[in-house]
C-alpha positions, 0 to 999 in steps of 0.5 A, spaced: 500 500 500 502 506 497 502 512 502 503 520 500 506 525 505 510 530 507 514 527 512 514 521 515 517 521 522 519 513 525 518 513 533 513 515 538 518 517 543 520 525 546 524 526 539 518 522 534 513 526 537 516 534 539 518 534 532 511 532 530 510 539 534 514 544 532 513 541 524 508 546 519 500 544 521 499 546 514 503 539 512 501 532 512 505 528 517 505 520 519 508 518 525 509 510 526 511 506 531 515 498 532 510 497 538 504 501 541 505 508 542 508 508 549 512 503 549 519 508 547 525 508 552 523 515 553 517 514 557 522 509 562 526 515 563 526 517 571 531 521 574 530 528 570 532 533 565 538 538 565 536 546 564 541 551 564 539 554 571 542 561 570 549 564 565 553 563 571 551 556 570 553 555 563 561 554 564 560 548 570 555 545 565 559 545 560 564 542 563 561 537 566 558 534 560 565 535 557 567 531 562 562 525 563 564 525 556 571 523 556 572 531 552 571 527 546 564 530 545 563 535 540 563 541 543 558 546 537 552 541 540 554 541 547 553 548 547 546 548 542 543 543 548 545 548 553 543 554 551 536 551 548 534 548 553 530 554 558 527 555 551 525 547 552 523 547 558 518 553 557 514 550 550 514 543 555 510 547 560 506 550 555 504 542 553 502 542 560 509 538 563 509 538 570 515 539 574 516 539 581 516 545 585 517 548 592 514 555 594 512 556 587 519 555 585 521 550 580 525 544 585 532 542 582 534 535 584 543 533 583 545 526 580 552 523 579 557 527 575 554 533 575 556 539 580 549 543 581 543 540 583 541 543 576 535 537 574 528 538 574 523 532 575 516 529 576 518 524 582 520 519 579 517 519 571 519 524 569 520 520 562 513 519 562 509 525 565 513 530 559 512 523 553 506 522 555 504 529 554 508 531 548 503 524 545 496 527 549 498 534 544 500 530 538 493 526 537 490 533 537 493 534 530 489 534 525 495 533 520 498 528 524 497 520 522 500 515 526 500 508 526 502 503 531 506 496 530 509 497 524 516 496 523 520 500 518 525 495 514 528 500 509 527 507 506 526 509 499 531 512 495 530 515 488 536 519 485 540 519 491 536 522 496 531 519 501 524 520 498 520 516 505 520 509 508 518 501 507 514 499 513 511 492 515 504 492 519 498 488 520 495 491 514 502 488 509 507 493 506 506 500 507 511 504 501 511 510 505 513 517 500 515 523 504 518 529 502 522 529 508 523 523 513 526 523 521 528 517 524 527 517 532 527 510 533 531 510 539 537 505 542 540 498 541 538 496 547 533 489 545 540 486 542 542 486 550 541 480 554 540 484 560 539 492 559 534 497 561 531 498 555 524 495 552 526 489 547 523 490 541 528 496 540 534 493 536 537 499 532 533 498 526 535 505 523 542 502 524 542 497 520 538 500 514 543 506 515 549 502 514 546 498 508 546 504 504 553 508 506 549 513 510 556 516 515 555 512 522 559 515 528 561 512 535 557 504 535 563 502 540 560 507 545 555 503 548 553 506 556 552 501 562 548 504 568 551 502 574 544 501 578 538 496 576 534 492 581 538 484 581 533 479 578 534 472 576 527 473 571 528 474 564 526 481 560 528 489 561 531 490 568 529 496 572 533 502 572 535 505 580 535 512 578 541 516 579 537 521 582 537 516 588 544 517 588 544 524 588 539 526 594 544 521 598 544 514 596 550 509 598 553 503 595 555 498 599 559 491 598 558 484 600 560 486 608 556 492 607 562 497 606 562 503 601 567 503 596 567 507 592 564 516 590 557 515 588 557 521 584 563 519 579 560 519 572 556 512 570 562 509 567 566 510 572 562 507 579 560 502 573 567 500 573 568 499 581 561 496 581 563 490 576 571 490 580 567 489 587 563 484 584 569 481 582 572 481 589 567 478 592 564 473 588 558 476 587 552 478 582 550 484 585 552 489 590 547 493 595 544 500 594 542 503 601 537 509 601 538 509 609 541 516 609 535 519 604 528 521 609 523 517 608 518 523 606 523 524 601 523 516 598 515 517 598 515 524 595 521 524 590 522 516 588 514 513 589 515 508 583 522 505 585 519 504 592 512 501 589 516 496 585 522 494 589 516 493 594 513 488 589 520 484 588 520 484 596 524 489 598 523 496 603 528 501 601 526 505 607 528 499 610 533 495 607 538 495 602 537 493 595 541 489 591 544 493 584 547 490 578 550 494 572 545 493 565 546 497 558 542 502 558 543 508 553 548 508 545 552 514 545 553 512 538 549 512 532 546 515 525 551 521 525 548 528 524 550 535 524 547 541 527 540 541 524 539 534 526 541 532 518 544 525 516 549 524 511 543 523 506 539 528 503 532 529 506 534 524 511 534 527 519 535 523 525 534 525 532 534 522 539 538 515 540 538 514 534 542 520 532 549 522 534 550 530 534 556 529 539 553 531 545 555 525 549 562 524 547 564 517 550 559 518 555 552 521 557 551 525 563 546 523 567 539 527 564 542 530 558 538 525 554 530 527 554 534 535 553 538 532 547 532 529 544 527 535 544 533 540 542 535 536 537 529 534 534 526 541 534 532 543 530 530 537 525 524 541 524 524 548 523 530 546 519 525 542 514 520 548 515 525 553 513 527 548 506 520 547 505 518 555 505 524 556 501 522 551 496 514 555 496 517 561 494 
């Protein structure tokens, strides 16, 4: 089945669907997704999101991310996220995104690696409070199309550029032609045994890209995050987030003794962890909240305590055993700082994509404001295009 559009967007996740947002109203739109609509790793994002808190804040930010980032990042889309992201903040506001706030004033929270508490979070689910509004705002549009369970398996190219995607769905194959295509099918998780992401998400975009030359960057660098619950079952891990480390969480070997700063960057108290592990002859270390307040436990972390509860354990009153887990790809689709791939009328934006921002490792939170900058960067530029083009 043949379908005619102006853009055709792949992936639901906060990429996927903010650029749908910052799009032309007056241009027809498809959106599909692999699985259902929130079954994207955006809405499984705990701990926050990174805002530039004020101009005396830009020089410790910057470093920061550079650091976490082993200095290999690219220093142009380090400085675009971070200067983007108070205006990110306020058009999420707008779609009704809801940050914790203390006397009317918006409550930052601290994670590893970062030198300020600079965070803004909605208890423990941030990733699903601004997914799911961004997804509420975009069933709205009446340019918009979107269909679920349909797998993107090639792209269509005629005379070099990208002329849209070939999908499968229940429906059989779609041929779907577009004037421009953004790719936002998120990360590689799915190809891990143990990971925190969903397992339908396989890096596909990857594959396609690859098999047509379009310029990849950086597929060795693949986070680890140090502290996801230890479980024997089968299927996705679940994240500890950071956050729990930043409001004063420790983590203890096998004699209930701390060996190492919380706060390293993730690849780094990964490392100790798995060195400790080693030492001890174990599968887990354990994770202590005991030095955060209960009302704090219940107030900012309250679905980390409901599903540790679940699996047996009191986080306000005992420790929890912890094991590292891929988490997130610093690689991917190489694009520049419009979000634009090596192919023309070809973008890609989210984990999917890599501007460089994360260099050799994310900065914990960095990663829903990377997406949002960058895939509304996709857009305007596609608007810009499109208006030159109707002169």
């Amino acid at each position: 089945m043949r379908v005619d559009t102006d853009i055709v967007i792949v992936g639901t996740g906060v990429a996927g669907l903010f650029a749908a947002l910052n799009l032309p109203k007056d241009k027809k739109i498809v959106m599909i997704t692999k699985s259902d609509f929130e079954s994207s790793d955006s809405f499984l994002a705990q701990g926050g999101i990174c805002v530039l808190r004020g101009e005396e804040d830009y020089d410790s930010y910057f470093e920061d991310t550079m650091r976490a980032g082993h200095y290999e990042n690219r220093v142009e889309s380090v400085d675009i996220m971070i200067r983007s992201s108070q205006e990110i903040i306020s058009e999420l506001v707008r779609y009704g995104v809801s940050f914790e706030k203390e006397n009317g004033e918006f409550l930052y929270t601290r994670e590893g690696a970062h030198s300020s508490p600079r965070i803004l979070f909605h208890e423990d689910i941030t990733g699903r409070e601004i997914t799911g509004r961004l997804l509420e705002c975009v069933k709205q549009l009446e340019n918009v199309s979107m269909y679920e369970y349909t797998t993107m398996t090639d792209i269509i190219i005629e005379s070099g550029k990208c002329a849209g995607i070939a999908a499968d769905s229940s429906q059989g194959k779609l041929m779907i032609y577009a004037g421009d295509t953004i790719l936002a099918s998120g990360g590689i998780g799915g190809r891990y045994r143990h990971s925190t992401n969903f397992p339908h998400l396989t890096g596909d975009a990857l594959e396609i890209a690859e098999r047509h030359g379009i310029r990849l960057q950086n597929m060795n660098y693949v986070q680890i995050h140090p502290t996801t619950l230890y479980s024997e079952k089968p299927g996705r891990r679940f994240l500890i987030s950071e956050s729990v480390r930043g409001e004063g969480a420790v983590l203890y070997d096998k004699n209930k003794e701390r060996f190492v700063n919380e706060l390293l960057p993730r690849d780094i108290v990964t490392e100790a962890i798995q060195r400790q592990m080693k030492a001890d002859g174990t599968d887990y270390i354990w994770l202590s909240m005991e030095y955060i307040p209960k009302k704090t436990i219940l107030k900012h972390f309250p679905n980390i305590y409901r599903r540790c509860l679940e699996e047996g354990y009191d986080v306000t009153k005992e420790c929890i055993p912890v094991v590292p887990a891929q988490h997130y790809f610093m690689g991917g689709i190489w694009v520049d700082r419009d979000s634009r791939t090596s192919m023309e009328h070809l973008y890609a934006a989210g984990e999917t994509s890599c501007n460089g921002v994360h260099g050799a490792n994310r900065l914990a939170s960095n990663s829903l404001l990377e997406s949002l900058v960058f895939a509304k960067r996709a857009a305007k530029d596609i608007e810009n295009n499109i208006r030159r083009q109707e002169k």
